[in-house]
C-alpha positions in Angstrom: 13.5 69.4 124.0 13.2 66.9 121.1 9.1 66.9 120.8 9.4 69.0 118.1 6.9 72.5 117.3 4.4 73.4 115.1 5.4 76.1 112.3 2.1 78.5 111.4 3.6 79.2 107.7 3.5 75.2 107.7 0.2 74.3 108.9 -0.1 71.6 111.2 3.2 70.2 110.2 5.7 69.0 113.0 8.9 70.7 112.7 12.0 69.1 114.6 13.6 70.9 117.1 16.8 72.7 116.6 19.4 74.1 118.6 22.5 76.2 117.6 25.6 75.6 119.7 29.0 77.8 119.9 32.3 76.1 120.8 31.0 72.5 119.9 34.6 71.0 119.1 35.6 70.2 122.6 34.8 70.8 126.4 31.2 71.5 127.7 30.3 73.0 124.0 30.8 69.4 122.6 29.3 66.9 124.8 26.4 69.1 125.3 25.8 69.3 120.9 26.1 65.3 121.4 24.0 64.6 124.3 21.3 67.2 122.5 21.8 65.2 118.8 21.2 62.3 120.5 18.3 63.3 122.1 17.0 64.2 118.8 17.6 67.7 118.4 19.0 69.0 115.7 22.1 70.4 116.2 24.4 73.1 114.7 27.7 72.5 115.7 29.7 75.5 115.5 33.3 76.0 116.0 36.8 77.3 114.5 38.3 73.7 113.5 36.7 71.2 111.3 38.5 68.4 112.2 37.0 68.3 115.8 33.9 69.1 114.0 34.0 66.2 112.0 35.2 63.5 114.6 32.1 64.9 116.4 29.8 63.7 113.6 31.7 60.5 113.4 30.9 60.1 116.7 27.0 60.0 116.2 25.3 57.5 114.1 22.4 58.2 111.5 19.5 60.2 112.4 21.7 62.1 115.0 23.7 63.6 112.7 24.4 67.6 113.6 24.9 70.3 111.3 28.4 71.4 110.8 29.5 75.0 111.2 33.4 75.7 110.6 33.0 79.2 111.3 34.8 82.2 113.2 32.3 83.8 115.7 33.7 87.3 114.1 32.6 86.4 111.0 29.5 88.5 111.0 28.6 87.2 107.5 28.9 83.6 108.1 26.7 84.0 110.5 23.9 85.8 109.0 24.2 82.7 106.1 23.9 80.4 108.6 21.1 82.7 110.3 19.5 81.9 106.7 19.8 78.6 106.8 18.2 78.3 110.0 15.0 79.8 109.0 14.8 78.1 105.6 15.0 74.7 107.2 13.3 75.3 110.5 11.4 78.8 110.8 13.0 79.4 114.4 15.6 78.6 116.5 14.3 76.4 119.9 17.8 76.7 121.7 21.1 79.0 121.5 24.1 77.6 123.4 26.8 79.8 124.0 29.5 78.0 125.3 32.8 79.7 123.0 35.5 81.4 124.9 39.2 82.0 125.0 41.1 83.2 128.1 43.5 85.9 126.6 46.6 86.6 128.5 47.1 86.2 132.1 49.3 89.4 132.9 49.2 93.0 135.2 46.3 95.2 134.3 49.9 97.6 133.9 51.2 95.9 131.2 47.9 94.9 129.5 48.1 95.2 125.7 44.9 97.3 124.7 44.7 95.0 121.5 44.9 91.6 123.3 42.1 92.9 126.0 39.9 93.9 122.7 40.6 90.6 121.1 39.0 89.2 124.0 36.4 91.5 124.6 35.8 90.9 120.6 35.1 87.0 121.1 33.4 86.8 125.0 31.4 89.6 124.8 31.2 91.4 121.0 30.6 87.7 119.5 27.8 86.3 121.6 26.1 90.2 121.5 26.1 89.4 117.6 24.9 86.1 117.6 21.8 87.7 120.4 21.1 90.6 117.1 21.0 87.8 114.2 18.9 85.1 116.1 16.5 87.1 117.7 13.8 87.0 115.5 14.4 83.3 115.1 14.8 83.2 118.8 10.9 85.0 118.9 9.1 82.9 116.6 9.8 79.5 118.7 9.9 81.4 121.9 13.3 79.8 122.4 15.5 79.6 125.4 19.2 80.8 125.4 22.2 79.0 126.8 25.3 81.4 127.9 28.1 79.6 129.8 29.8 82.4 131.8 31.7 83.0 135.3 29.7 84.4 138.0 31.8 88.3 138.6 35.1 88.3 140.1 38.2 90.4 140.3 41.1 87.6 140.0 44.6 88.6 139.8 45.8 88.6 136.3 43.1 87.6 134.7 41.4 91.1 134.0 40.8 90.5 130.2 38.9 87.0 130.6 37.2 88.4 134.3 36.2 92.3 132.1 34.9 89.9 128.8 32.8 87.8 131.3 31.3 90.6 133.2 30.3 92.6 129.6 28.5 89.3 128.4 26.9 89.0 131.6 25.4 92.7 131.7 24.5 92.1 127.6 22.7 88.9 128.3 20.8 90.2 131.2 20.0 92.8 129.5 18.4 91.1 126.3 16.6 88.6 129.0 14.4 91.9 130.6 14.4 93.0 126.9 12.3 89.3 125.5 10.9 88.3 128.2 7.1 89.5 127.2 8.1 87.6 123.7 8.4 84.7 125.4 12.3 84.4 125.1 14.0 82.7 128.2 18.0 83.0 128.7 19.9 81.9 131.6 23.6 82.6 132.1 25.2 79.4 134.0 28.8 79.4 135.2 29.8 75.5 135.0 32.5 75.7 137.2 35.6 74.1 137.2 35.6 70.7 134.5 38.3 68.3 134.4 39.8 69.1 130.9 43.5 69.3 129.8 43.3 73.2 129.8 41.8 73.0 133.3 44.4 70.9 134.8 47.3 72.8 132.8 46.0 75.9 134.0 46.4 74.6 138.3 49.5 72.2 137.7 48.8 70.5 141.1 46.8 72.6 142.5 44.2 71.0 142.6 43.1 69.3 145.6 39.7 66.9 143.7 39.4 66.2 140.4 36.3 68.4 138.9 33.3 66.9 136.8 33.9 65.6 133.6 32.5 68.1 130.5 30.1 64.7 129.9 29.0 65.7 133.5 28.6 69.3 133.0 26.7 68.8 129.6 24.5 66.2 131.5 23.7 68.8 134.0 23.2 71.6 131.8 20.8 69.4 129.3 18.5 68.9 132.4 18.5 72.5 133.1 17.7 73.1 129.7 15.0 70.9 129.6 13.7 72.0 133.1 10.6 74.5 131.9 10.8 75.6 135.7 14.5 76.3 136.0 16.0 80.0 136.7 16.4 82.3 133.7 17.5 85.9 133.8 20.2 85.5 136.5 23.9 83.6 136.8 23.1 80.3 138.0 25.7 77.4 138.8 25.6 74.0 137.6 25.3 70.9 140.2 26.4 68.3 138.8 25.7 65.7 142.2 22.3 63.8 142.8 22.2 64.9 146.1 22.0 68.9 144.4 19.6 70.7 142.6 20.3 71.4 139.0 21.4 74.7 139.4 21.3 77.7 141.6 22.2 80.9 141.9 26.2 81.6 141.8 28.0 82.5 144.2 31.9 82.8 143.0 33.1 82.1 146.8 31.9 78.4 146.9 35.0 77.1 143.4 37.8 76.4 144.6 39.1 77.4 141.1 37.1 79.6 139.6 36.5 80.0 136.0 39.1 78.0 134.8 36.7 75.5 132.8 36.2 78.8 130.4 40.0 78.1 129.0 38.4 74.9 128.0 35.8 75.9 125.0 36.9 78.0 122.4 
């Protein structure tokens, strides 16, 4: 991923790799914007609160040092300026992570607020639709891959605004994959399944039975996939996070014991 590409307005001139990534203060989003960085990608770290941001960049030493993007995802001109500073520094974009999310409120379809399922329609689906209209003719010129962390479809009790955001972004993304494929774009939606995060476990108190990879285990397994020029793109695939397993394969929501609740985690 870090090898670098050649930009034709620059001549033979090696330009780095970069890689944008969405919910990079915590959970998968931030462990995979490290393990990329220190790779030697470099690395737009976007997310709504600076400080995580900025113990993030603490965390790297020189040379590895990402990009940081305090930025709400429904800020549509933030992200064309930081569309702009893309292209000025890089000519493309190699890799577009997705991994931003909230969970919205876990209530009866009856008693659903129409403004709290739109707030999360707004963020799971409307956001990363946005980010797919900006980037795409960064996305072109590298014939760059993109990243969207998801949950393979399900009806679960209760949690119709998170399962109806989920199943919008899945139908956008696939979508835009038949749409750039012939460009030379690749996307892949993965659903990480469940990661042992503070949000996961407060979401099942004791409920759960076996303690769920690590986000550091996740973003390991999800760099490999990234990096695999032969791995699945255009359909939901699950992460495997064993050495026994392949990197990924295709989902199937039946096999998590809890499903999904790793999105609460990245926001």
């Amino acid at each position: 991923m870090a090898r670098g590409r050649r930009n034709a307005e620059q001549g033979t001139q090696t330009v780095r790799r970069c890689a944008l990534v969405t919910g990079a203060s915590r959970g998968i989003g931030r462990a995979l914007a490290k393990a990329l960085a220190l790779e030697g990608t470099h690395v737009f770290a976007l997310a709504r609160t600076q400080s995580a941001l900025a113990s993030l960049y603490d965390e790297l030493g020189q040379g590895s040092k990402p990009t940081l993007v305090p930025l709400d995802l429904r800020d549509l001109d933030g992200i064309e300026r930081l569309r702009g500073a893309i292209e000025e520094g890089f000519g493309g974009l190699d890799l577009l992570v997705h991994a931003a999310s909230v969970f919205g409120p876990s209530m009866l379809v009856s008693q659903l607020d129409t403004k709290a399922l739109s707030d999360v329609i707004g963020v799971n689906a409307l956001a990363p639709q946005a980010l797919l209209k900006t980037f795409d003719p960064l996305l072109r010129i590298a014939k760059g891959k993109v990243v969207m962390l998801t949950r393979a479809p399900q009806s679960r009790p209760f949690w119709s605004p998170f399962e109806a955001s989920k199943a919008l972004l899945n139908q956008i993304a696939l979508t835009y994959a038949q749409e750039t494929k012939a460009f030379g774009v690749t996307l892949a939606l993965v659903d990480p399944g469940p990661t042992d995060t503070a949000l996961f476990r407060s979401a099942f108190p004791g409920q759960v039975r076996h303690r769920p990879p690590s986000p550091e285990a996740r973003a390991k397994a999800l760099l490999a996939l990234i990096n695999d020029p032969s791995a699945p793109g255009g359909q939901i695939v699950q992460l495997e996070t064993s050495a026994q397993q392949r990197i990924a394969r295709p989902a199937n929501p039946a096999l998590d014991e809890e499903p999904g609740a790793a999105q609460r985690e990245s926001a």
